[in-house]
Residue, then its C-alpha position, 0 to 999 in steps of 0.5 A: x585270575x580275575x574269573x578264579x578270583x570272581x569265583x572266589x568271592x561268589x564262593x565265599x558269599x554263598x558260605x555266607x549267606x549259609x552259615x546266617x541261616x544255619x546258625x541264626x535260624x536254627x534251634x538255638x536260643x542266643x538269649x541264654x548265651x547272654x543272660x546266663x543264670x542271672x535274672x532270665x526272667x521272660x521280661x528279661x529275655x525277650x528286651x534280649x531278643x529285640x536288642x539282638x533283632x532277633x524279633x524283626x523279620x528274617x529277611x531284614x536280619x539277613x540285610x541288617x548282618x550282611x550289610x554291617x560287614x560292608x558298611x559297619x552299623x550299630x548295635x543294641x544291647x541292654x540300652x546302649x547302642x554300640x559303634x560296630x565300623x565295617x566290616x562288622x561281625x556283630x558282637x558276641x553274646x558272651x564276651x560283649x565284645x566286637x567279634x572282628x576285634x577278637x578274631x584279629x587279636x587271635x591271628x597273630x598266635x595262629x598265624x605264628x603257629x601254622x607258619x612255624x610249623x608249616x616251614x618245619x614239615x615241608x622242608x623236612x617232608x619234601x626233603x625226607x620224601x625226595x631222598x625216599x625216591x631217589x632211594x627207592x627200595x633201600x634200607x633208606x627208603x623202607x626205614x622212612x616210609x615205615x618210621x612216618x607210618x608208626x609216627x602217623x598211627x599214633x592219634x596227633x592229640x596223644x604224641x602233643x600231650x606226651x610231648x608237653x608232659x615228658x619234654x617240658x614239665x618232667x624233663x625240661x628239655x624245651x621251654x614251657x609253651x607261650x605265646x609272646x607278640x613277636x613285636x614285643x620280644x622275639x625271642x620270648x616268641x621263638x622259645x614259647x612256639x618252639x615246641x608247639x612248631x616241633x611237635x607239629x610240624x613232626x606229625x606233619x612231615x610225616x605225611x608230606x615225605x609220603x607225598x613227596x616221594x610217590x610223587x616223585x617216583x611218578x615223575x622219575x618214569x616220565x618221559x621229559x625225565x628220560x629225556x633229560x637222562x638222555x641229555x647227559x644231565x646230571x643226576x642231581x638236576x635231573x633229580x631235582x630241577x627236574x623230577x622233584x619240580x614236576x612232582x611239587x604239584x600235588x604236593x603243594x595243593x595238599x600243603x595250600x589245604x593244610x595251611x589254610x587248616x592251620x590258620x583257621x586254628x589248631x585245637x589241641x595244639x592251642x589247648x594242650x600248649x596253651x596258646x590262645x589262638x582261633x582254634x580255641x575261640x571257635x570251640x569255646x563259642x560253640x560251647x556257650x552258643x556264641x553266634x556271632x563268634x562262631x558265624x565270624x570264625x567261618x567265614x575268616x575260614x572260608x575267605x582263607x580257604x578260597x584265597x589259598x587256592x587262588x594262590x596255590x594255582x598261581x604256584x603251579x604255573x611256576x612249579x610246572x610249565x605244562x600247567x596254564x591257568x584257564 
């Protein structure tokens, strides 16, 4: 764990050290991000460019940006010098404000998102896909398998917009979308995800009751599930502790990718039921060429995905005694 963890980190740094010279090197013009159509005159953008140090060498930006996120450091901007504390991302060029400070208060609502959902596909997926197995070939299992493929066909944008349209505003049948902190009244927060985690986690499901079940059918023509059979196990444990523990493998890297794909935001969810979480605040940096914004959003992804990894592998030797970590 600790090679996996190491690795993990030199992963990470080089993500890093990527996106600093993908996005702070390229083609763009930050100065206009900032000065707008207000007075840009050539005076006007190049005081921009040297509080941003943009006009120093490129290998003293790089030390300046990578040693902030250690250590924090103090930025220049339009005659002010403004405290960034570790670990700093810079300040965006739009909002004027610290990016940490805006990818933390962006968290909570993805976070409140993803997890919702998350627990709402994988207890209905696993459990849709596991009796999808234990059926194969009935009347059950055909009318699963088919009614997740027609769900899935329709693009995800599309069955979110009708929902919000037919089951709130014409209908009435869920709350109107929201984003309440759960600190302040849990209950608002529970009605104003509700659909978002529904809708969501339906789409999602979807897909995990196929994996399931072909997982699941796989691990049924085992060996150590014949010999199980052969025991006189019962059919339940042999189903369950057995076959569909072993099949939980492949299911559970696939659920480790899609919730750090979660976590680093849900654009049209975040759009369409108007919840501001990560998903929204990347997008709309790349619009207005907001960097450092953009810069900070990768590597909150990257650092997640990396981590989620890690975890996913120490799931598996739970999940499956042959699996050991090397």
């Amino acid at each position: 764990m600790v090679r996996r963890i190491v690795a993990g980190l030199a992963v990470v740094l080089v993500v890093m050290v990527l996106s600093f010279f993908l996005f702070f090197l390229g083609p763009s013009r930050p100065e206009y991000a900032i000065c707008g159509d207000r007075n840009c005159t050539p005076d006007r953008l190049a005081d921009i460019r040297t509080s941003l140090s943009l006009d120093k060498p490129v290998p003293e930006q790089f030390i300046e940006y990578f040693t902030g996120i250690a250590t924090g450091r103090e930025i220049h901007s339009g005659g002010f010098v403004k405290p960034c504390p570790a670990p700093c991302l810079g300040y965006s060029f739009v909002a004027d404000e610290p990016v940490t400070q805006m990818i933390l208060t962006r968290i909570p609502v993805t976070i409140s998102v993803a997890l919702g959902a998350m627990v709402i596909f994988s207890i209905v997926g696993v459990t849709t896909g596991a009796f999808a197995a234990i059926h194969r070939g009935t009347i059950w299992d055909k009318t699963l398998v088919s009614g997740s493929l027609i769900l899935t066909s329709f693009p995800y944008y599309l069955v979110a917009l009708l929902a919000a349209i037919y089951l709130t505003i014409q209908y009435s049948i869920f709350p109107r979308s929201s984003y309440t902190p759960l600190t302040e009244n849990p209950f608002e927060w529970f009605k104003g995800l509700l659909l978002p985690w529904v809708v969501l986690g339906a789409v999602y499901a979807t897909a995990y009751a196929r994996y399931t079940r072909a997982a699941m059918v796989e691990a049924l023509g085992e060996d150590f599930v014949r010999t199980a059979r052969a025991k006189g196990l019962t059919v339940r444990r042999v189903h369950f502790r057995h076959a569909l523990r072993a099949g939980l493998t492949s299911v559970v890297t696939i659920l480790g990718l899609d919730l750090a794909g979660l976590l680093t935001g849900t654009v049209f969810t975040e759009q369409i039921f108007n919840v501001q979480g990560l998903g929204l605040l990347a997008l709309n940096a790349v619009g207005t060429g907001d960097l450092p914004v953009i810069m900070g959003s990768v590597m909150y992804a990257s650092f997640l995905l990396v981590a989620l990894n890690i975890v996913v592998d120490i799931v598996y030797s739970f999940l499956d005694p042959r699996v050991r970590l090397g």
